[in-house]
Short mmCIF file of the C-alpha atoms (twelve columns), coordinates in Angstrom:
data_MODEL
# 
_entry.id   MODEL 
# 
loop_
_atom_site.group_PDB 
_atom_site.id 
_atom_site.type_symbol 
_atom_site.label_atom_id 
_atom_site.label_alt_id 
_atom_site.label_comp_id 
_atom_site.label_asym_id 
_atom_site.label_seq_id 
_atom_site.Cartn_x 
_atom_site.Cartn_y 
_atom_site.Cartn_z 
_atom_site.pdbx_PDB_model_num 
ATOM 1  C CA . UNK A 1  18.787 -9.059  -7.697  1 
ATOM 2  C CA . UNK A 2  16.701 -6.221  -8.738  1 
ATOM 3  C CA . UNK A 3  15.121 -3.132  -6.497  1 
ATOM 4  C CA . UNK A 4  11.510 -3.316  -6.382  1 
ATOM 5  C CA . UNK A 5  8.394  -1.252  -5.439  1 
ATOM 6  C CA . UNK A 6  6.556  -3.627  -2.872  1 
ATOM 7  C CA . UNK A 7  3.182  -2.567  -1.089  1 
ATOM 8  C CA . UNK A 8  3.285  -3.696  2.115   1 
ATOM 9  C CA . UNK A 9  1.764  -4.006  5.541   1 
ATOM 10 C CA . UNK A 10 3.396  -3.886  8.835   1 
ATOM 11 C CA . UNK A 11 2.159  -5.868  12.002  1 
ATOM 12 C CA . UNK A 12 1.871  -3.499  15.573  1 
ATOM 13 C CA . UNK A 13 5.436  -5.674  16.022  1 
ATOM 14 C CA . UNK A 14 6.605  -4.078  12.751  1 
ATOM 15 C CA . UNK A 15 7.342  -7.406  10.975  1 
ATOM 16 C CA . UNK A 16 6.383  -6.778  6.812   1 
ATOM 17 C CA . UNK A 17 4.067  -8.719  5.135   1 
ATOM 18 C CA . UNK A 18 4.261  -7.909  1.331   1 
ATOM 19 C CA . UNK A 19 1.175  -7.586  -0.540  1 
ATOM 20 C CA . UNK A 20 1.476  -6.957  -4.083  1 
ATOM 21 C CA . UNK A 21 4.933  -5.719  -5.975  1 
ATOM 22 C CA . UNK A 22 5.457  -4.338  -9.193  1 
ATOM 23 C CA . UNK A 23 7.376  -6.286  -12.200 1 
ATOM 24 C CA . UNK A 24 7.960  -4.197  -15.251 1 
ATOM 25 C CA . UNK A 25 4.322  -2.494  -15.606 1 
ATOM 26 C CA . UNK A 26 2.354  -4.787  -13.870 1 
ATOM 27 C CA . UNK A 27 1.332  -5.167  -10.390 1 
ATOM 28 C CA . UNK A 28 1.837  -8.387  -9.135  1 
ATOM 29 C CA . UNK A 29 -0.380 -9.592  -6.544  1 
ATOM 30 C CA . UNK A 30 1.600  -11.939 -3.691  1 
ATOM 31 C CA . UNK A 31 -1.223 -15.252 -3.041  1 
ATOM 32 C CA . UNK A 32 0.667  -16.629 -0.927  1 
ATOM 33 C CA . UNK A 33 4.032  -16.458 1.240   1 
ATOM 34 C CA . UNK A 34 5.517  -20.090 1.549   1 
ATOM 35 C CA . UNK A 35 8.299  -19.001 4.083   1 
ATOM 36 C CA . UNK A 36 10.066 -16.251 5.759   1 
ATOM 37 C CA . UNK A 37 13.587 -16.628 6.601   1 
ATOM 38 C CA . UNK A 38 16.366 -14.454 8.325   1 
ATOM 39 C CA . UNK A 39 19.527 -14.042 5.847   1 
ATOM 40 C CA . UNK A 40 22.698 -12.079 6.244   1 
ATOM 41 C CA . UNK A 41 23.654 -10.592 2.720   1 
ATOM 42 C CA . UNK A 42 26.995 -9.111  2.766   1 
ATOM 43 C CA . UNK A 43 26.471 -8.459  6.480   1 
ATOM 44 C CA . UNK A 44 23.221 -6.952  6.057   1 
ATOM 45 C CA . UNK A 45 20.222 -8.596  8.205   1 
ATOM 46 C CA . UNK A 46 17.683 -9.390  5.502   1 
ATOM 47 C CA . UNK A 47 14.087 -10.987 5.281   1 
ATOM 48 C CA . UNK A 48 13.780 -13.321 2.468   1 
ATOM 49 C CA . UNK A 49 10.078 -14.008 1.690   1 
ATOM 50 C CA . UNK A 50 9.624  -17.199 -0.543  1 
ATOM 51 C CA . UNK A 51 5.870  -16.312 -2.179  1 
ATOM 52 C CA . UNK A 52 4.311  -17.274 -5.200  1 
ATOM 53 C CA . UNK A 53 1.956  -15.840 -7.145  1 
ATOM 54 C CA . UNK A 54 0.153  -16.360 -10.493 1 
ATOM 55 C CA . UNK A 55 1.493  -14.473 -13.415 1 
ATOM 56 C CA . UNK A 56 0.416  -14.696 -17.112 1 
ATOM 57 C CA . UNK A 57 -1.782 -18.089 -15.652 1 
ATOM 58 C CA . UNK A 58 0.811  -19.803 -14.668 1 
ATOM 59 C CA . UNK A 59 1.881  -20.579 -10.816 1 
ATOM 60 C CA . UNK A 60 5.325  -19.226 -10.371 1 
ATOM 61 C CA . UNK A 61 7.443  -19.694 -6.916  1 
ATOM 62 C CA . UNK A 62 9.707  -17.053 -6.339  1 
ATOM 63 C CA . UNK A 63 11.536 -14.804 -3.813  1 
ATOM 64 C CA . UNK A 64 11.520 -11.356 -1.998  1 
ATOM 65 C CA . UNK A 65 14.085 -10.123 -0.014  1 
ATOM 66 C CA . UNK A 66 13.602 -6.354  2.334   1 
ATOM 67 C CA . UNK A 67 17.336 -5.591  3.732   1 
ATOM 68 C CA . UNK A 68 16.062 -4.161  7.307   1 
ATOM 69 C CA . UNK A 69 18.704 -1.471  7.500   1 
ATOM 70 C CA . UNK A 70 17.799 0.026   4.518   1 
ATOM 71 C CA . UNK A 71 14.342 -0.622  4.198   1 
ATOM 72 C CA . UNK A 72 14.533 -1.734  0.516   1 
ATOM 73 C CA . UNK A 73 12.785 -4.195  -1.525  1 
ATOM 74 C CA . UNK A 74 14.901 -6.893  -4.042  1 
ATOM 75 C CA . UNK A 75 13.023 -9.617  -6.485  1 
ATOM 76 C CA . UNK A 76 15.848 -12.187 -5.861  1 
ATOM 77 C CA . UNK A 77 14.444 -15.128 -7.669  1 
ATOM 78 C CA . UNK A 78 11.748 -15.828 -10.308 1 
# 
């Protein structure tokens, strides 16, 4: 679990909806968001976004997580 730099855009409700993150150097561009699930973490109410995305041509699944109280960004799994 790894902080991230996410671009996002919030709906007038104020849910997220990730659009592109950054992994290493490169700016990864989010095609498409499978799921969105609610998740406690340690008693923290987070948003775990399953996406994937292509990166170096190949299809990769993979998951986002923004911790609400916080308002930070994690790459959980690639």
């Amino acid at each position: 679990m790894k902080p991230d730099t996410v671009i996002v855009h919030f709906d007038i409700d104020g849910t997220p909806q990730p659009l592109r993150f950054k992994l290493k150097d490169n700016a990864i561009r989010i095609e498409q968001i499978v799921s969105v699930t609610e998740d406690k973490l340690a008693g923290n109410k987070m948003l775990c976004f399953r996406c994937q995305s292509e990166i170096d041509g190949v299809l990769k699944p993979y998951e986002i997580k923004f911790e609400v109280q916080t308002c930070k960004w994690f790459l959980w799994k690639m």
